[in-house]
C-alpha positions as CSV (number, residue, x, y, z in Angstrom):
1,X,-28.8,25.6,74.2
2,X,-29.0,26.4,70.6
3,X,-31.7,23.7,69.3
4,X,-35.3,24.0,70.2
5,X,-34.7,19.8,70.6
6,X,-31.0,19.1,72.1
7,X,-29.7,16.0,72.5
8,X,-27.4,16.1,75.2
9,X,-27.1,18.2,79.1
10,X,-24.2,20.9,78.3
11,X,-23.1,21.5,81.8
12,X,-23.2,25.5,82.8
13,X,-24.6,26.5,79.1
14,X,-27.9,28.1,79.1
15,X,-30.5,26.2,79.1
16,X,-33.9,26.9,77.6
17,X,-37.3,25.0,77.7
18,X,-39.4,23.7,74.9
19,X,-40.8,27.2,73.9
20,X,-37.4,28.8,73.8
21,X,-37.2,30.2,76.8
22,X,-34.6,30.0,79.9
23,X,-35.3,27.5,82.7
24,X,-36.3,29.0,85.8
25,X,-35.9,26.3,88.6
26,X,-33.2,26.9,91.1
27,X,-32.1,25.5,93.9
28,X,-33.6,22.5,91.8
29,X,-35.3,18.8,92.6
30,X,-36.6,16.3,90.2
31,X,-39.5,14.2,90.9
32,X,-41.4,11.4,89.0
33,X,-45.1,11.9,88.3
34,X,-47.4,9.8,88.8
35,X,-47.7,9.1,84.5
36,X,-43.5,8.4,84.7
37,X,-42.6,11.4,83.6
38,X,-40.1,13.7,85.3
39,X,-40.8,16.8,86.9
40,X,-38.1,19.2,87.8
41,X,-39.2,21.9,89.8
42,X,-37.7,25.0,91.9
43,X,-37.1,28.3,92.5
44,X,-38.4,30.6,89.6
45,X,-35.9,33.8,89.2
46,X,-37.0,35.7,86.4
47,X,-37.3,38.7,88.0
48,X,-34.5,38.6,89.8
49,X,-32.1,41.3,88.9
50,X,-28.7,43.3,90.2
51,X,-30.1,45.5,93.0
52,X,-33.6,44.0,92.8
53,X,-36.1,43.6,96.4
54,X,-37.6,40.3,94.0
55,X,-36.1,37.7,95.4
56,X,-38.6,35.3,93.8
57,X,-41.5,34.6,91.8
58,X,-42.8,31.3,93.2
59,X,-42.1,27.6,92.5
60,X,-41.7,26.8,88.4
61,X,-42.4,23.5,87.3
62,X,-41.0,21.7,84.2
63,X,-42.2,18.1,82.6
64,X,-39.7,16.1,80.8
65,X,-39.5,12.3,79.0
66,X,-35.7,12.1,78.5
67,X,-34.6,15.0,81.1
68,X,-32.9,17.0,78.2
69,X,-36.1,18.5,76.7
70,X,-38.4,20.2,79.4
71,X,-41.9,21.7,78.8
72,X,-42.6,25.2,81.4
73,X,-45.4,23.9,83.3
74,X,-45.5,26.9,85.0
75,X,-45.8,27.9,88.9
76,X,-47.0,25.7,90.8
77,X,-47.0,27.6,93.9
78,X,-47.2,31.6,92.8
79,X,-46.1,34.7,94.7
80,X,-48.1,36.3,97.1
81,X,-48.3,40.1,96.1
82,X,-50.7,41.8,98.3
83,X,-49.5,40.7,101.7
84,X,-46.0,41.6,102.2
85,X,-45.4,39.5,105.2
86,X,-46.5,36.2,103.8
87,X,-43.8,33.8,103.3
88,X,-44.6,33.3,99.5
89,X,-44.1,37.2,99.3
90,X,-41.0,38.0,96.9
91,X,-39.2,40.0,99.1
92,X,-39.6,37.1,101.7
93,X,-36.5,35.0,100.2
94,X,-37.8,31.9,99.6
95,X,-35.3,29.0,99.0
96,X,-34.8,25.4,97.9
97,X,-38.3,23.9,97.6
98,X,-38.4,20.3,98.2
99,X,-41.5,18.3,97.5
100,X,-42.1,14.5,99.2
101,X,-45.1,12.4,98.1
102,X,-46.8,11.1,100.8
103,X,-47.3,6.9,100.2
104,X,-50.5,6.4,102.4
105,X,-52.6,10.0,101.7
106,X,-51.2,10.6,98.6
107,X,-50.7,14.2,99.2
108,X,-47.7,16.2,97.9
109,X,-45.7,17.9,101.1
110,X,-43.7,21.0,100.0
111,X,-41.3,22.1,102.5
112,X,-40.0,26.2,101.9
113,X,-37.1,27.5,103.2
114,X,-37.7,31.3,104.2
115,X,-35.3,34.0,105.0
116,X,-36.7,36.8,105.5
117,X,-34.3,38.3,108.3
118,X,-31.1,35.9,108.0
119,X,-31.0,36.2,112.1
120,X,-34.9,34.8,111.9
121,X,-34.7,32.0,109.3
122,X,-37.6,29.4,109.6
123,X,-39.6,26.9,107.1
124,X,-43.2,27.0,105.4
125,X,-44.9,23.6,104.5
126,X,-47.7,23.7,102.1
127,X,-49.5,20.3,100.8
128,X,-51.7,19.9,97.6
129,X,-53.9,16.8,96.0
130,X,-51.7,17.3,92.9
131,X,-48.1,17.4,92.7
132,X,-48.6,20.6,89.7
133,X,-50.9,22.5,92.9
134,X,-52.8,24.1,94.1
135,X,-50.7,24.1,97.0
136,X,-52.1,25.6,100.6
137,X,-50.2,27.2,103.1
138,X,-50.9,24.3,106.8
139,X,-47.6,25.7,108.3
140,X,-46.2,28.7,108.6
141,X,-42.7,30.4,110.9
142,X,-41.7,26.7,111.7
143,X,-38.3,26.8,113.3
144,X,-37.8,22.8,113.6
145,X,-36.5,22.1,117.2
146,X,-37.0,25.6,118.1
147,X,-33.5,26.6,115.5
148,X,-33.1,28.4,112.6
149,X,-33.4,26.0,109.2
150,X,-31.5,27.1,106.6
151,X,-30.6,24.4,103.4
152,X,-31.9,21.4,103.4
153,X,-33.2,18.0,101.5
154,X,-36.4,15.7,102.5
155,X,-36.0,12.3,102.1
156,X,-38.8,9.5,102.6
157,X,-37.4,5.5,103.2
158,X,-38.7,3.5,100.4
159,X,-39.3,0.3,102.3
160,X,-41.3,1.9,105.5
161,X,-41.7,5.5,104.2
162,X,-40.6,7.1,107.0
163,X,-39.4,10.7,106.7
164,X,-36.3,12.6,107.4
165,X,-35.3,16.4,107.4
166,X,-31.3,17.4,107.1
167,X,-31.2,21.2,107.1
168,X,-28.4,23.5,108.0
169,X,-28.9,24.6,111.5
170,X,-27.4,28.4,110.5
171,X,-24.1,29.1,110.9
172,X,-23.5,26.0,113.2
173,X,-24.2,22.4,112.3
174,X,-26.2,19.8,109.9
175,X,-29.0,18.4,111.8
176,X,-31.1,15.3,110.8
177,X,-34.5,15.4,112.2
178,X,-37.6,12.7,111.9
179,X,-40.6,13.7,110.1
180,X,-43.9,13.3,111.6
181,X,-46.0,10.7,109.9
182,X,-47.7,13.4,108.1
183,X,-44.6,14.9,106.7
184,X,-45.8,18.7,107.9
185,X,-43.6,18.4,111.0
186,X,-41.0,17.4,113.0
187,X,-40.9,14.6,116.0
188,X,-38.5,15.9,118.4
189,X,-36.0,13.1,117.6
190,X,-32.8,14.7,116.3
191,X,-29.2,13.6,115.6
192,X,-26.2,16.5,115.1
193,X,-23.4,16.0,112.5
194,X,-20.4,17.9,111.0
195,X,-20.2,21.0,113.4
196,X,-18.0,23.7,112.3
197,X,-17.6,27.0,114.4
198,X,-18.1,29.5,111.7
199,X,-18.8,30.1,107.7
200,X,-17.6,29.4,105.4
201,X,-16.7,26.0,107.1
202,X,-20.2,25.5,107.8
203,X,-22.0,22.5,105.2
204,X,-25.0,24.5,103.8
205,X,-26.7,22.2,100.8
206,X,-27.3,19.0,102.2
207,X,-28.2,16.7,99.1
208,X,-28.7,13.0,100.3
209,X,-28.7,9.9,98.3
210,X,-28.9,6.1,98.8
211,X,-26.9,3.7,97.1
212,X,-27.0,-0.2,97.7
213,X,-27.9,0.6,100.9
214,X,-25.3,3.0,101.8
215,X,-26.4,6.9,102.6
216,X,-24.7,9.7,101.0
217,X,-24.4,13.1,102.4
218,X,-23.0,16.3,99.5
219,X,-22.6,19.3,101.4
220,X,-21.3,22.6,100.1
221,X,-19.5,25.2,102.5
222,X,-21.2,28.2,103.1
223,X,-19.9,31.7,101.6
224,X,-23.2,33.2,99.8
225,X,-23.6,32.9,95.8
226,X,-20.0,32.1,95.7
227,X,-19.1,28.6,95.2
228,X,-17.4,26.2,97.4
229,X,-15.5,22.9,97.7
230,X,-18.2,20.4,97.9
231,X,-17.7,17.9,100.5
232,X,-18.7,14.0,100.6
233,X,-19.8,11.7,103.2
234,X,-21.0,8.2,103.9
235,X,-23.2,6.4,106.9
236,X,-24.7,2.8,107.4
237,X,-28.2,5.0,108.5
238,X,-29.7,8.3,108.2
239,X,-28.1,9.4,111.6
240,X,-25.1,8.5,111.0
241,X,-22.4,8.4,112.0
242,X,-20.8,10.2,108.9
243,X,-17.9,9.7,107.9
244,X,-16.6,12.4,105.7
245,X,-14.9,10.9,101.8
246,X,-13.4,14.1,100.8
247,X,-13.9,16.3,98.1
248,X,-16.5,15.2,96.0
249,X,-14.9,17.1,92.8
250,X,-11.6,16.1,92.7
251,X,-10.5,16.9,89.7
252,X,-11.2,20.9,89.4
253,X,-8.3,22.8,90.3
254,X,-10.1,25.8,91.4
255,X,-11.9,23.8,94.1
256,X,-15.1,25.6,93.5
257,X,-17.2,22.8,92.3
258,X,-17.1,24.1,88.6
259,X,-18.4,27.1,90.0
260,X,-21.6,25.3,91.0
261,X,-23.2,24.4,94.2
262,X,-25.5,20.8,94.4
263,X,-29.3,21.5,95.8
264,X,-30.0,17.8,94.7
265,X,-29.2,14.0,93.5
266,X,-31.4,12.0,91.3
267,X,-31.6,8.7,90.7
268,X,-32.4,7.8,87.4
269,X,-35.2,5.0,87.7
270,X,-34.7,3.4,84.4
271,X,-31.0,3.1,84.9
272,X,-28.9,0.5,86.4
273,X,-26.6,3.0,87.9
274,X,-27.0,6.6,86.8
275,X,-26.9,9.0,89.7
276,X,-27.4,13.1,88.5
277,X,-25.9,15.9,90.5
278,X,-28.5,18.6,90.4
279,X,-26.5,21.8,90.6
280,X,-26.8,25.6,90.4
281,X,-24.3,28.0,88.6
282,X,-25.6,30.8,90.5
283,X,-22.9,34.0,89.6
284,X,-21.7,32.5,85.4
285,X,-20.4,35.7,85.5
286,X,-17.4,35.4,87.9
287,X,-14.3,33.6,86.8
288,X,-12.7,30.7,88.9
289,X,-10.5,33.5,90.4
290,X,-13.0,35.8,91.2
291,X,-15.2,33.3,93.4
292,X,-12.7,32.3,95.2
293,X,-13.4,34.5,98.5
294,X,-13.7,32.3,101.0
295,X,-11.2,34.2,103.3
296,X,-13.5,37.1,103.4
297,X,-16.2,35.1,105.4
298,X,-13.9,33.8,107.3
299,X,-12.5,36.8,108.3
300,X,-15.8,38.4,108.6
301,X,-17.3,35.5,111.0
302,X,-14.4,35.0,113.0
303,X,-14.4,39.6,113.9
304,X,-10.9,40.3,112.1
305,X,-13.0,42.5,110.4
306,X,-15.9,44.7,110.6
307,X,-19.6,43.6,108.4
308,X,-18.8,46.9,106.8
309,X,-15.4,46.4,105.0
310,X,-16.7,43.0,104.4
311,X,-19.5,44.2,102.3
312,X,-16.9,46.7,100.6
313,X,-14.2,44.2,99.9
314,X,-16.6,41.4,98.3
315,X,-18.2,43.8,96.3
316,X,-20.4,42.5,93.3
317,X,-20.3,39.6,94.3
318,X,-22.6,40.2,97.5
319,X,-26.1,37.9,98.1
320,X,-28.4,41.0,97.6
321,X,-27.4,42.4,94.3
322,X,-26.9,39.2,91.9
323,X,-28.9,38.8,89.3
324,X,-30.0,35.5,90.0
325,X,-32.1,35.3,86.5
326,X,-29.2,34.5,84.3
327,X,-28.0,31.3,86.6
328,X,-27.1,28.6,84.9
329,X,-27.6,24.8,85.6
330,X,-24.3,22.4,86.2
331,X,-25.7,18.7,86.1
332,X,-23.6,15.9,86.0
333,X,-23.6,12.4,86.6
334,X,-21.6,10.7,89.4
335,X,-19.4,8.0,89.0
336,X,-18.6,5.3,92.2
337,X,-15.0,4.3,93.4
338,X,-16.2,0.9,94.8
339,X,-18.1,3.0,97.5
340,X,-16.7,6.1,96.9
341,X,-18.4,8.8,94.7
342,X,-17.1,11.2,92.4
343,X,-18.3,13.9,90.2
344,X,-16.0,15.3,86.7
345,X,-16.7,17.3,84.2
346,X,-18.4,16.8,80.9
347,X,-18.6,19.3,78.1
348,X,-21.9,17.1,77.3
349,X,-23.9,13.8,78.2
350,X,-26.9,12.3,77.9
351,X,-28.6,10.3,79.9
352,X,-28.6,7.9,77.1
353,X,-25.0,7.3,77.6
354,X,-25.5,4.9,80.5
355,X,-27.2,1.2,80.8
């Protein structure tokens, strides 16, 4: 943005905090404090660059009034340098933090997606007396139900404030799991949904929301950096069954999502209505055209060719060597067919805009 005090969410511009500088929290979640202010927080890229080992440097933070303007608030849960194997370790890949206030202990529950080896993916949960940190480490190589996580969201019930986990179960199948009471685990009790056999069919991203009672699943497909068709579905409870509603971007051609892939909805909680897709640009250098290679993974996971002449024919456009630090933000609000959601463009909005 060009104003040190915009007025209005420009949708895949850059976007820069209160001191001028670009936002670094990816893979992104809002949260309100406990004043009634909004806290967006996720994963900070700064360092990331073409070529580079850093795949992170922590968990940014950002406070806002109007969620136009946001103030750096800096990390809330730094990099560990001097151990390379920790999971907070830049090199570790650390994904998609996603932070749950717990209503009885008031603790703040951080759940971490970590890489590492793709083959090996598992989750770190860290919990801190204040939602801006310190945060400590109380689990660490957690592979829920004994799979590999890979995306997911937390969600917490607001009338009995039980928990629930949706992640990607890699390269297979969305699972929702039950939370322990504490948040820092899971209970055993699990439901499957949307199996596919192989990326980039697979629904990676799960961002849930509730509306007038309904629950609503956004998944993305699963092809890297590169954007996908994002996909919608609908259940009477958190385990379903889902019934899939279709593309939840309708109106863009390129059926890449505007070249965006949601980590997150937010409900705005003085609105009547005003739902906000939370969404990453990660690759603003790559036309419509070019990001459309979803044949490639599916010709790479299905063996008609080798993980060789894959790498070769995607090219640039490969996890490992984007520069992540120049992604851009797509947030936009939803809008409800009756029960059916919908996301389109906006050149700008506000949040002002809406009741």
């Amino acid at each position: 943005m060009t104003s040190q005090h915009p007025t209005a969410i420009r949708p895949g511009q850059p976007w820069l905090d209160t001191s001028g500088n670009r936002i670094q929290a990816h893979g992104g979640s809002i949260i309100v404090a406990e004043d009634g202010r909004f806290v967006w927080y996720g994963e900070n890229k700064e360092f990331t660059t073409a070529g580079s080992p850093t795949w992170h440097w922590g968990v940014r933070a950002y406070v806002s009034d109007d969620l136009i303007n946001w103030e750096d608030r800096g990390l809330i849960i730094p990099p560990v340098l001097d151990d390379p194997t920790s999971p907070l370790h830049p090199e570790q890949m650390m994904d998609r933090p996603h932070i749950l206030r717990h209503p009885v202990s008031g603790r703040y529950v951080c759940w971490l997606k970590i890489m590492g080896a793709v083959s090996t993916q598992s989750s770190t949960v860290l919990e801190a007396d204040d939602l801006f940190g310190p945060y400590r480490i109380v689990r660490e190589g957690l592979r829920p139900l004994d799979m590999d996580a890979g995306d997911f969201d937390l969600v917490t019930d607001p009338t009995d404030g039980k928990g629930y986990y949706y992640f990607e179960r890699v390269h297979s199948e969305l699972i929702c799991a039950d939370l322990t009471t504490d948040y820092t685990g899971v209970t055993g009790y699990y439901s499957t949904h949307f199996p596919q056999p192989h990326p980039p069919l697979v629904r990676e991203a799960p961002a849930y929301f509730r509306r007038n009672g309904r629950h609503y699943l956004i998944t993305s497909g699963t092809s890297g950096y590169l954007p996908n068709p994002s996909e919608v579905a609908s259940a009477d409870s958190y385990h379903g069954p889902w019934t899939v509603l279709g593309d939840i971007h309708p109106s863009d051609t390129t059926r890449t999502s505007f070249r965006s892939q949601i980590s997150s909805v937010f409900r705005h909680p003085g609105k009547k209505d005003l739902y906000i897709a939370l969404g990453d640009r990660w690759r603003p250098d790559l036309s419509p055209e070019q990001s459309d290679r979803r044949e490639l993974y599916a010709a790479r996971f299905t063996g008609r060719i080798s993980h060789e002449d894959f790498v070769t024919a995607l090219g640039p456009a490969l996890d490992t060597t984007a520069s992540t630090q120049t992604a851009d933000y797509v947030w936009l609000p939803l809008r409800f067919n009756g029960e059916v959601p919908v996301i389109e463009w906006h050149d700008e909005w506000s949040p002002e805009d809406f009741e």
